[in-house]
N, CA, C and O atoms as a GROMACS GRO file, in nm:
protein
  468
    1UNK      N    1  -6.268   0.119  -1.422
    1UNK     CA    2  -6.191   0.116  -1.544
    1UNK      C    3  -6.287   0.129  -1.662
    1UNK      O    4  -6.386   0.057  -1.656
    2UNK      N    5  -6.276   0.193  -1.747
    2UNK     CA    6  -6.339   0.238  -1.862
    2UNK      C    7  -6.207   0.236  -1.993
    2UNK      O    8  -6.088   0.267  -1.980
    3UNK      N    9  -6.278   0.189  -2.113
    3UNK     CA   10  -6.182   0.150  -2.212
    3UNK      C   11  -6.278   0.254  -2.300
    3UNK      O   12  -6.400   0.251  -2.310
    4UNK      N   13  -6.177   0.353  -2.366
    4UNK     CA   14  -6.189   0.422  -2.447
    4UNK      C   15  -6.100   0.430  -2.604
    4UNK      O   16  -6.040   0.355  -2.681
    5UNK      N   17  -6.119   0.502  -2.597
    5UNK     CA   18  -5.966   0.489  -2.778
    5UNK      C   19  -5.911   0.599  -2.772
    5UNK      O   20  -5.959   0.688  -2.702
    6UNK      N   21  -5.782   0.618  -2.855
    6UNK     CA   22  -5.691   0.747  -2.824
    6UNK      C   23  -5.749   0.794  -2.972
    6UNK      O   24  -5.666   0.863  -3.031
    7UNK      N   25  -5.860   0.774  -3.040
    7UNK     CA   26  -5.933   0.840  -3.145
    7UNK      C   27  -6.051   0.924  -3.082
    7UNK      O   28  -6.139   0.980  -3.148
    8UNK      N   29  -6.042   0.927  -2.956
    8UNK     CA   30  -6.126   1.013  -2.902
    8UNK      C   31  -6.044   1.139  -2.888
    8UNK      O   32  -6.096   1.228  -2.822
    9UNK      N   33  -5.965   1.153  -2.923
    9UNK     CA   34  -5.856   1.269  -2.883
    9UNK      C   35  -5.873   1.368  -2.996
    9UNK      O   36  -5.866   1.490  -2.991
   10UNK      N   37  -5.905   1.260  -3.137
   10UNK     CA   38  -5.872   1.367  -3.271
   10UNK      C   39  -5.995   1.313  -3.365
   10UNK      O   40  -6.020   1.193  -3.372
   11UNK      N   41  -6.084   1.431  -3.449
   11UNK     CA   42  -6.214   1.426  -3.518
   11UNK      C   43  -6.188   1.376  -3.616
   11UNK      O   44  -6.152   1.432  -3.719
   12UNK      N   45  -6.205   1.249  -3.596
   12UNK     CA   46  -6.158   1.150  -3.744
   12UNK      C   47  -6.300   1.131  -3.840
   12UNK      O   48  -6.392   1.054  -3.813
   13UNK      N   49  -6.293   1.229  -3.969
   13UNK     CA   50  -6.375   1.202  -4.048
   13UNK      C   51  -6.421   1.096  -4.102
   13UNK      O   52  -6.533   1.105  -4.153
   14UNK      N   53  -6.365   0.992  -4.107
   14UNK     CA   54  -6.401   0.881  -4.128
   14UNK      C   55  -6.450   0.800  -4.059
   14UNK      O   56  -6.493   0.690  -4.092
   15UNK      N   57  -6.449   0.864  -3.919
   15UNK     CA   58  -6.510   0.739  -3.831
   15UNK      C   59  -6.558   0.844  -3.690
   15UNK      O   60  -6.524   0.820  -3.574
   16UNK      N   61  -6.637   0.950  -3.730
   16UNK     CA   62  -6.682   1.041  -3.648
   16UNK      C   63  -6.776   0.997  -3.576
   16UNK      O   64  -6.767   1.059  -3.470
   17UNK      N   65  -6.877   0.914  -3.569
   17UNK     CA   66  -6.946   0.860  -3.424
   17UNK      C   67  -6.843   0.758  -3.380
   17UNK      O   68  -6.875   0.727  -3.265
   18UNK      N   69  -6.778   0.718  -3.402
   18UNK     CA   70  -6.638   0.619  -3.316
   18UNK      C   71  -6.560   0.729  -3.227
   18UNK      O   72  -6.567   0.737  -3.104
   19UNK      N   73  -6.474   0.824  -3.327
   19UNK     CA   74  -6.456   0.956  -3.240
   19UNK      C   75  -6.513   1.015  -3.146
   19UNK      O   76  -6.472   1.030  -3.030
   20UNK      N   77  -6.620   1.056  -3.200
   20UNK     CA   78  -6.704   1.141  -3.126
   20UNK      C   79  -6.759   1.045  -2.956
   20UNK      O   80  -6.774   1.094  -2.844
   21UNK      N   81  -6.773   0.931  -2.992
   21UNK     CA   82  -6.856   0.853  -2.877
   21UNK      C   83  -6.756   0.842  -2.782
   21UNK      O   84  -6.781   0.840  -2.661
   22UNK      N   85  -6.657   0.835  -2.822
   22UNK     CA   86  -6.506   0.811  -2.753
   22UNK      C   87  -6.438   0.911  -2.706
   22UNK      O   88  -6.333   0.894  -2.643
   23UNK      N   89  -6.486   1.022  -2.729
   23UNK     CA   90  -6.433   1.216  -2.678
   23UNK      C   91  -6.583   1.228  -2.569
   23UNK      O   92  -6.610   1.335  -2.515
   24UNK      N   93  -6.638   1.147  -2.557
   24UNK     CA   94  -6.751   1.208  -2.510
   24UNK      C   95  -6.780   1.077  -2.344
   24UNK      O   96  -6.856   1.090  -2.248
   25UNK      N   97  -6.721   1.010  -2.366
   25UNK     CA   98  -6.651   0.857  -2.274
   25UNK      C   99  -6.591   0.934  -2.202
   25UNK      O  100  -6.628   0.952  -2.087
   26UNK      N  101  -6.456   1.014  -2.266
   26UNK     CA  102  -6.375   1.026  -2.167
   26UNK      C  103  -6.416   1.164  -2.071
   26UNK      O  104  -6.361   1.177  -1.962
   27UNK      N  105  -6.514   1.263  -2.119
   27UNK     CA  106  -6.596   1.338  -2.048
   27UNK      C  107  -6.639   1.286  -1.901
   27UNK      O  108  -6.608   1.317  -1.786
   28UNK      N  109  -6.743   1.173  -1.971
   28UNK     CA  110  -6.804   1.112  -1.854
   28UNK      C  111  -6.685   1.071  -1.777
   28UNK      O  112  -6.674   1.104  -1.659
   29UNK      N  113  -6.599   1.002  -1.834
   29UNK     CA  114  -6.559   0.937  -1.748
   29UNK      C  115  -6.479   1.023  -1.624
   29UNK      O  116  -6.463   0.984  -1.508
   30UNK      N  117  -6.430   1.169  -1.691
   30UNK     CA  118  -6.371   1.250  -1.554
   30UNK      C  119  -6.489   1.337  -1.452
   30UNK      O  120  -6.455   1.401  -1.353
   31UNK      N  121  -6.635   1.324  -1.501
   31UNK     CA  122  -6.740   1.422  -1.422
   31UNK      C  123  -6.735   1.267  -1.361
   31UNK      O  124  -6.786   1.298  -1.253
   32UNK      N  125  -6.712   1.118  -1.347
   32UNK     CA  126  -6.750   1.045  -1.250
   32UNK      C  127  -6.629   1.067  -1.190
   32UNK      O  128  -6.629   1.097  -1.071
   33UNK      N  129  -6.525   1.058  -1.252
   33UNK     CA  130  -6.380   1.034  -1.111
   33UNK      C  131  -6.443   1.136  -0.996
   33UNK      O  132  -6.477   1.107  -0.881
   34UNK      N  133  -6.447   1.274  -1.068
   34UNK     CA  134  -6.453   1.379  -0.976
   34UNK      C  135  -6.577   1.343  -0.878
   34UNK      O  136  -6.558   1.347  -0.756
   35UNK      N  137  -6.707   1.306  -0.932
   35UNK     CA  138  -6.814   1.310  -0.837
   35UNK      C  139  -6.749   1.145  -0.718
   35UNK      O  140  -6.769   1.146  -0.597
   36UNK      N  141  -6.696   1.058  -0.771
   36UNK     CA  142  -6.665   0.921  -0.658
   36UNK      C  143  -6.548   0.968  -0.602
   36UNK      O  144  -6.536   0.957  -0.480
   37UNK      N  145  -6.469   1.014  -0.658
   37UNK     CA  146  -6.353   1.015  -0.592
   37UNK      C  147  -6.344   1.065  -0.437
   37UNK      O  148  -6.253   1.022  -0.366
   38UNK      N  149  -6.419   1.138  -0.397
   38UNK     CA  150  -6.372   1.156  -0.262
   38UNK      C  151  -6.465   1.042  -0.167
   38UNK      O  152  -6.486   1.071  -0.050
   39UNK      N  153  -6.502   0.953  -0.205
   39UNK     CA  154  -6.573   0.813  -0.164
   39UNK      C  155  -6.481   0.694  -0.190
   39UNK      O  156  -6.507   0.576  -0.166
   40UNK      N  157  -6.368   0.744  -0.245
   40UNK     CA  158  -6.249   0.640  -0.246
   40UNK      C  159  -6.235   0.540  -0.358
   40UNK      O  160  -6.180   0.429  -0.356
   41UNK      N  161  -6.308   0.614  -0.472
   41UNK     CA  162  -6.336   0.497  -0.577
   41UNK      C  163  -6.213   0.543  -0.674
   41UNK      O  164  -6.184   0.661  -0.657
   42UNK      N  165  -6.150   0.489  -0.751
   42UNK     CA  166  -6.074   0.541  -0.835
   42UNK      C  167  -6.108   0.526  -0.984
   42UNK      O  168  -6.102   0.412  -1.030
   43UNK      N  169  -6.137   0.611  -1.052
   43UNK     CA  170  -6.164   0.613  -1.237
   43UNK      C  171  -6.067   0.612  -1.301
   43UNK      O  172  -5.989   0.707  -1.302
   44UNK      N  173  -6.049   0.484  -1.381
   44UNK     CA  174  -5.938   0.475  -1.488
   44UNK      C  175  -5.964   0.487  -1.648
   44UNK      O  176  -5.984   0.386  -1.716
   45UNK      N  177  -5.963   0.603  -1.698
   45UNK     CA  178  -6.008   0.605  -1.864
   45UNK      C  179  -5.857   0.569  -1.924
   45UNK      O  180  -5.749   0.626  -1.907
   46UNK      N  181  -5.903   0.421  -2.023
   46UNK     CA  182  -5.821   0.372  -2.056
   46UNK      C  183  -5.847   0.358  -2.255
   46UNK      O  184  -5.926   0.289  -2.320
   47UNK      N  185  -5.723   0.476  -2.305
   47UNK     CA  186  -5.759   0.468  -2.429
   47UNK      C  187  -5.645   0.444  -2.532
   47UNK      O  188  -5.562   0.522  -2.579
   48UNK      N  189  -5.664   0.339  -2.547
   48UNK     CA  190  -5.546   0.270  -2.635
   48UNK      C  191  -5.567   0.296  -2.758
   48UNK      O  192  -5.681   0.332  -2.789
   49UNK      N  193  -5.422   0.280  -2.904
   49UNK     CA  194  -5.433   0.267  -2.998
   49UNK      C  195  -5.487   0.183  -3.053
   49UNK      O  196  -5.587   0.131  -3.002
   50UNK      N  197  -5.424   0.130  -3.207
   50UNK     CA  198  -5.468   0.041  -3.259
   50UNK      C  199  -5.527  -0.095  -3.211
   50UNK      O  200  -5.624  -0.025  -3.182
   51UNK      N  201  -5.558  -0.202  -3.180
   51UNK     CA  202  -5.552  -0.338  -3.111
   51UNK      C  203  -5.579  -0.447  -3.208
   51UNK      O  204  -5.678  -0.439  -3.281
   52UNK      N  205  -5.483  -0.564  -3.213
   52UNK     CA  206  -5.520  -0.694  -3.319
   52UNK      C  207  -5.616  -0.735  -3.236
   52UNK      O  208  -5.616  -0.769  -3.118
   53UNK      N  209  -5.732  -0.722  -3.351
   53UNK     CA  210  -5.830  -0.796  -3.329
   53UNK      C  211  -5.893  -0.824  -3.432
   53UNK      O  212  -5.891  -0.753  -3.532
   54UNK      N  213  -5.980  -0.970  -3.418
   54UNK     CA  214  -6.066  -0.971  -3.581
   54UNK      C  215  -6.158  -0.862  -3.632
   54UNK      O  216  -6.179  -0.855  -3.753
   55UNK      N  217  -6.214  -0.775  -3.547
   55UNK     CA  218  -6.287  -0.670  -3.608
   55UNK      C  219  -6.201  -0.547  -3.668
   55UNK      O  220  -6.248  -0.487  -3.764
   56UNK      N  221  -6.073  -0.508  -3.612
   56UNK     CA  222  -5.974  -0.474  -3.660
   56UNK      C  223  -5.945  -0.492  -3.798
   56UNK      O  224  -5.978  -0.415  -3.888
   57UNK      N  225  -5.887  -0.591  -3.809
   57UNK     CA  226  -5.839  -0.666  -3.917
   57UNK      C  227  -5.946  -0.674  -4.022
   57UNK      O  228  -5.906  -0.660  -4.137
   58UNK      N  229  -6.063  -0.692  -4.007
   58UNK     CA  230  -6.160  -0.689  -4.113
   58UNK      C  231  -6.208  -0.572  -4.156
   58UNK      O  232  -6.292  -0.567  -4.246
   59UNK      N  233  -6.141  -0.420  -4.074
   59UNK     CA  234  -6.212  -0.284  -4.129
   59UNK      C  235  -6.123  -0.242  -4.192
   59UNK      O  236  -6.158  -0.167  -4.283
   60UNK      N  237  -5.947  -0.270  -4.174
   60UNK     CA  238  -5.868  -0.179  -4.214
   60UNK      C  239  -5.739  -0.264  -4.206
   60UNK      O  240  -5.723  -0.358  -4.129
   61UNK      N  241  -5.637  -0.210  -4.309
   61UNK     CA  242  -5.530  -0.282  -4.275
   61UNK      C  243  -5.401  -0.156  -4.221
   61UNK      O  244  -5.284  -0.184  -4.196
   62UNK      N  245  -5.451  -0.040  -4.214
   62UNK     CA  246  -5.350   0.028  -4.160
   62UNK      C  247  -5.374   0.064  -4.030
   62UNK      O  248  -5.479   0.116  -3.991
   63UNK      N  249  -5.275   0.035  -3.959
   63UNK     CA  250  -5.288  -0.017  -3.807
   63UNK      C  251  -5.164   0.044  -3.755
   63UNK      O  252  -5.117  -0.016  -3.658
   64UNK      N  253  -5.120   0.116  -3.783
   64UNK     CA  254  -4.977   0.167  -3.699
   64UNK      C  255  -4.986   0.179  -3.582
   64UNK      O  256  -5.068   0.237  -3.512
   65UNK      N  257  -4.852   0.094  -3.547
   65UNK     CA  258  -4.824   0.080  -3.375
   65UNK      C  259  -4.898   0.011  -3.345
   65UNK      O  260  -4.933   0.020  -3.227
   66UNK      N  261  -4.956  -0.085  -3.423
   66UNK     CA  262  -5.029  -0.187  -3.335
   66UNK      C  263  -5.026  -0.257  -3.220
   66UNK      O  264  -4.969  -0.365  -3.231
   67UNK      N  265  -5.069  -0.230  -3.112
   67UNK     CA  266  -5.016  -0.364  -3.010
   67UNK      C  267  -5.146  -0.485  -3.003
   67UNK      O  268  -5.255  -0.469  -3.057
   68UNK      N  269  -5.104  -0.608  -2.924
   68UNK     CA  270  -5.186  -0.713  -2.890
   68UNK      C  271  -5.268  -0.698  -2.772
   68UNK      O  272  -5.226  -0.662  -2.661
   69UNK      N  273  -5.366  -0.723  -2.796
   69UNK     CA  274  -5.447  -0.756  -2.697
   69UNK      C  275  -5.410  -0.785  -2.548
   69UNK      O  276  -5.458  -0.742  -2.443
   70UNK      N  277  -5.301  -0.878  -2.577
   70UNK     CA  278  -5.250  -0.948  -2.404
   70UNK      C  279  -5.162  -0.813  -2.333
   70UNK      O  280  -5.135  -0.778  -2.218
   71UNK      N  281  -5.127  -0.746  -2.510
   71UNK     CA  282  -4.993  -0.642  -2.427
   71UNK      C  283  -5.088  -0.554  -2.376
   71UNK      O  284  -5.088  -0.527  -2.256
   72UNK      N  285  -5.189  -0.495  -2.470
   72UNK     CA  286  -5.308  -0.400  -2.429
   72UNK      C  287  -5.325  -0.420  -2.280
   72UNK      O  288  -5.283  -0.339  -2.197
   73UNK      N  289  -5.403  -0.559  -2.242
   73UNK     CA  290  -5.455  -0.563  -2.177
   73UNK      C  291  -5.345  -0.535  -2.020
   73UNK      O  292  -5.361  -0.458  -1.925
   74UNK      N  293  -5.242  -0.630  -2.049
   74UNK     CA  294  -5.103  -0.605  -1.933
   74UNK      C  295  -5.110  -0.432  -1.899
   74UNK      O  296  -5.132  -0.385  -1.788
   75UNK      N  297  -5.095  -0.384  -1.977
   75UNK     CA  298  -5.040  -0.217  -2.020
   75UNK      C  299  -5.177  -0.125  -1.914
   75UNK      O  300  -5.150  -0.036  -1.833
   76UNK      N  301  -5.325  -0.178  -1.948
   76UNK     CA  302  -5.400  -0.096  -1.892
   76UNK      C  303  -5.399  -0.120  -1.730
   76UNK      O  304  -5.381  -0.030  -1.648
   77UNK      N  305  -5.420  -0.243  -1.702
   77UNK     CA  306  -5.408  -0.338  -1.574
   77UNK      C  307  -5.300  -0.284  -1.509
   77UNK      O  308  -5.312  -0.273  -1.386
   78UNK      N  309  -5.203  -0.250  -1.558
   78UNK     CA  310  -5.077  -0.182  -1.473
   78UNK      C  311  -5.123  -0.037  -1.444
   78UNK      O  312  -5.111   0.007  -1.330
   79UNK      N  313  -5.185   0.054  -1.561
   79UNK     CA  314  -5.212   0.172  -1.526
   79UNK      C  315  -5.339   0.215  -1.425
   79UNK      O  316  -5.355   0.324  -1.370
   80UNK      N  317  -5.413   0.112  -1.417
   80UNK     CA  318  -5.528   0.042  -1.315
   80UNK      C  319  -5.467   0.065  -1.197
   80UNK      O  320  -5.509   0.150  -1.117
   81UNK      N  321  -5.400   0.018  -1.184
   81UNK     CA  322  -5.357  -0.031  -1.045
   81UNK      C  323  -5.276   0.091  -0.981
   81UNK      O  324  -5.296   0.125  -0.865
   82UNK      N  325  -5.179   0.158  -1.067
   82UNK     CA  326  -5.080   0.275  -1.026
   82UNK      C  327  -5.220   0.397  -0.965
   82UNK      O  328  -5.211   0.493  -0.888
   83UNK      N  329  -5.321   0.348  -1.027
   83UNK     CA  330  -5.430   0.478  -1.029
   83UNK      C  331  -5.461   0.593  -1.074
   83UNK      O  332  -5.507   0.694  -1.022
   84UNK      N  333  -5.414   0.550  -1.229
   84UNK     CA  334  -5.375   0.717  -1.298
   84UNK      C  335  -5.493   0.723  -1.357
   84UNK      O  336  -5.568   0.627  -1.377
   85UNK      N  337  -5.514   0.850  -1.390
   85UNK     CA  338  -5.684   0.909  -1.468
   85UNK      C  339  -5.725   0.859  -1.592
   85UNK      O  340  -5.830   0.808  -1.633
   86UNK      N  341  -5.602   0.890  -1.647
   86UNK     CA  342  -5.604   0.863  -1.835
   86UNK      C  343  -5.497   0.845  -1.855
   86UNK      O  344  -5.405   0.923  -1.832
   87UNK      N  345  -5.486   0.662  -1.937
   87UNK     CA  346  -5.422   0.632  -1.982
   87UNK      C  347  -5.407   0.607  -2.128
   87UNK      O  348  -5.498   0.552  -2.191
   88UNK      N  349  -5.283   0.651  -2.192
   88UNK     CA  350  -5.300   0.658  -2.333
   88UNK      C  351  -5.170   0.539  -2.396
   88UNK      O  352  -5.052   0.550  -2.363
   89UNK      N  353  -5.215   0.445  -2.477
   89UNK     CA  354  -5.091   0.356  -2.567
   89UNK      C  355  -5.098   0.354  -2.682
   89UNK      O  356  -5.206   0.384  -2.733
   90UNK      N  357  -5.019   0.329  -2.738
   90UNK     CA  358  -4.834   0.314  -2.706
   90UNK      C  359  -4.806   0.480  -2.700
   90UNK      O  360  -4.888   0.561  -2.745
   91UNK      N  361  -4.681   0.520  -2.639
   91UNK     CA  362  -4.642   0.638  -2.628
   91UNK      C  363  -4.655   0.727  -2.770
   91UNK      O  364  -4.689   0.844  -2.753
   92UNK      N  365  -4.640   0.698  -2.862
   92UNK     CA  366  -4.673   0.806  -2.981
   92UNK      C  367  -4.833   0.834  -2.973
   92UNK      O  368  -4.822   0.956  -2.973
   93UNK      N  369  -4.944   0.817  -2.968
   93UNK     CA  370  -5.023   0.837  -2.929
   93UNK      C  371  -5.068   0.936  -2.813
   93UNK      O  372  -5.168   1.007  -2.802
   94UNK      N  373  -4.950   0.914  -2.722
   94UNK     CA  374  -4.970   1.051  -2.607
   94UNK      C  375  -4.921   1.169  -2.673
   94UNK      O  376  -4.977   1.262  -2.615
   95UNK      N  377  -4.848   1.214  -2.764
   95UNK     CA  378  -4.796   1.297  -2.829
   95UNK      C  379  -4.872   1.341  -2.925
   95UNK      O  380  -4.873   1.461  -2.955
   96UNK      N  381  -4.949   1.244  -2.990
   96UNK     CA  382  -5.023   1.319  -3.081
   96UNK      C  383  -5.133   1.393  -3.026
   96UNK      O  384  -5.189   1.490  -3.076
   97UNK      N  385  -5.157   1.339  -2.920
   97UNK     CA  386  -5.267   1.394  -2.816
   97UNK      C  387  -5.235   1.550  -2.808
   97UNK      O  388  -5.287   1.642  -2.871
   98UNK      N  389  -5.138   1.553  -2.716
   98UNK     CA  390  -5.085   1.673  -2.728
   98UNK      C  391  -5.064   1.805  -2.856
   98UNK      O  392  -5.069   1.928  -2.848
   99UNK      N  393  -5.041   1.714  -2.967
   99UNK     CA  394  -4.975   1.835  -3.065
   99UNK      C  395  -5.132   1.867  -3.140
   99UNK      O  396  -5.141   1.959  -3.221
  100UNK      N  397  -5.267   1.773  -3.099
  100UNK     CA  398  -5.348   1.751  -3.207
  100UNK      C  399  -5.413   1.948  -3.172
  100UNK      O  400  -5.439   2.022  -3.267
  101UNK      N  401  -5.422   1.983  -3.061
  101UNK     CA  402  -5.482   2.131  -3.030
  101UNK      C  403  -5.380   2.200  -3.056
  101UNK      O  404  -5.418   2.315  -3.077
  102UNK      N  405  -5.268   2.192  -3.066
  102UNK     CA  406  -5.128   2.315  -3.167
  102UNK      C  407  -5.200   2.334  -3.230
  102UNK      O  408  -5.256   2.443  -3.223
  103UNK      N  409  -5.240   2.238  -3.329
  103UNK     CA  410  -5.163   2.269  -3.507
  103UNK      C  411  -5.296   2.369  -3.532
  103UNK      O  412  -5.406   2.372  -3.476
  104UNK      N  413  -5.234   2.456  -3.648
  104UNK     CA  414  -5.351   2.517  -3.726
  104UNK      C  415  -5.430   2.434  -3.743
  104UNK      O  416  -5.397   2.316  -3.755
  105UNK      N  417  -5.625   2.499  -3.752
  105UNK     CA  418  -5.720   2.380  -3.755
  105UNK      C  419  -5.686   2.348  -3.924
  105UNK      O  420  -5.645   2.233  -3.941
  106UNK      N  421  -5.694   2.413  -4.022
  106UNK     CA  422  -5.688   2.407  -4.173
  106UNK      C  423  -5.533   2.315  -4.217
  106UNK      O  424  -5.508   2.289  -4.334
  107UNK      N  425  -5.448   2.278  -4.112
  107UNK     CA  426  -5.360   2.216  -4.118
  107UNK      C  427  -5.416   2.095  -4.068
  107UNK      O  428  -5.390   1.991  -4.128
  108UNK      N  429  -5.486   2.093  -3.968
  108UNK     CA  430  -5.491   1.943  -3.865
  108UNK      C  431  -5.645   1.903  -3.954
  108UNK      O  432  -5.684   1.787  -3.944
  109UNK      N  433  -5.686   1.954  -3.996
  109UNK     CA  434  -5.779   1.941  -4.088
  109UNK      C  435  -5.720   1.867  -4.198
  109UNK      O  436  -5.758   1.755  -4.234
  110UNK      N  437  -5.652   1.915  -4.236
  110UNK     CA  438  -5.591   1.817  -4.369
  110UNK      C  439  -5.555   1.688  -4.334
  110UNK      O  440  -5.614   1.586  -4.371
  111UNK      N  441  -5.441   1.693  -4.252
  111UNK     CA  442  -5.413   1.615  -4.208
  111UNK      C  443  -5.480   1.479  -4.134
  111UNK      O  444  -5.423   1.370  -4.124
  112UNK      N  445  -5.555   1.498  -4.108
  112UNK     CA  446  -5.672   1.409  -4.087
  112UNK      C  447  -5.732   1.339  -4.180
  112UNK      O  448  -5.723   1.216  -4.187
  113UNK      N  449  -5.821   1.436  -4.285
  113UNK     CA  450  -5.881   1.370  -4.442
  113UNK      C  451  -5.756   1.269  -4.470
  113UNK      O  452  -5.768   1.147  -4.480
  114UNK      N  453  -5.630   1.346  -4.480
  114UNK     CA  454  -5.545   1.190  -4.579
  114UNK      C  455  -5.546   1.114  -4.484
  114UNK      O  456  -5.534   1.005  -4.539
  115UNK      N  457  -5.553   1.096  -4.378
  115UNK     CA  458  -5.566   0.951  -4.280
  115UNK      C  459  -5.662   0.852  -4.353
  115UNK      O  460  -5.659   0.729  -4.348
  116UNK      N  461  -5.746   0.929  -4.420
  116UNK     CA  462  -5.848   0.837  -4.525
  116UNK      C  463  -5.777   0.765  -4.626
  116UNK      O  464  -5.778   0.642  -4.626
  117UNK      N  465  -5.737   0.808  -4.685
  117UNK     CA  466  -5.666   0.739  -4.778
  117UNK      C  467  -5.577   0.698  -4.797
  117UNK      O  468  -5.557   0.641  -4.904
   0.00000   0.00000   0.00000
């Protein structure tokens, strides 16, 4: 099990080695499934949204979709166990995943900067 962030998904200017370290996690983390996996090991990249936490709370107060820690933790532990590759929370987050390689880059570009502000 490996805990990643669903900000590894999209190049957040504001927090581009957080991004970046976290797009680059979930790399590793599928060249290991693939190299253990036929040794019976199972790799779980687990990359959640927001999470209450005090380091949280002391960088930022916009937190959409926040979940808790206990739910976090319930939520990955279940996806652990089912044995899925990559897990992403809360469900709007899997979606943005998805739409983030649509959009025009000069659109998803923008869109990103105002996440700053």
């Amino acid at each position: 099990m490996l805990i990643g962030s669903a900000a590894g998904h999209h190049s957040l200017p504001f927090a581009a080695a957080y991004s970046g370290s976290k797009a680059g996690l979930a790399k590793f983390s599928d060249a290991l499934r693939v190299a253990v996996e036929p040794h019976g090991v199972i790799v779980t990249l687990a990359a959640p949204g927001f999470l209450d936490t005090a380091a949280a709370r002391a960088n930022s107060d916009k937190r959409p979709m926040e979940l808790s820690v206990d739910e976090a933790a319930r939520r990955i532990a279940n996806a652990a166990e089912k044995g899925k590759r990559h897990y992403v929370t809360p469900w709007p987050f899997v979606l943005l995943k998805a739409l983030d390689p649509m959009l025009p880059s000069g659109l998803r570009d923008r869109l990103l900067r105002s996440l700053e502000s």
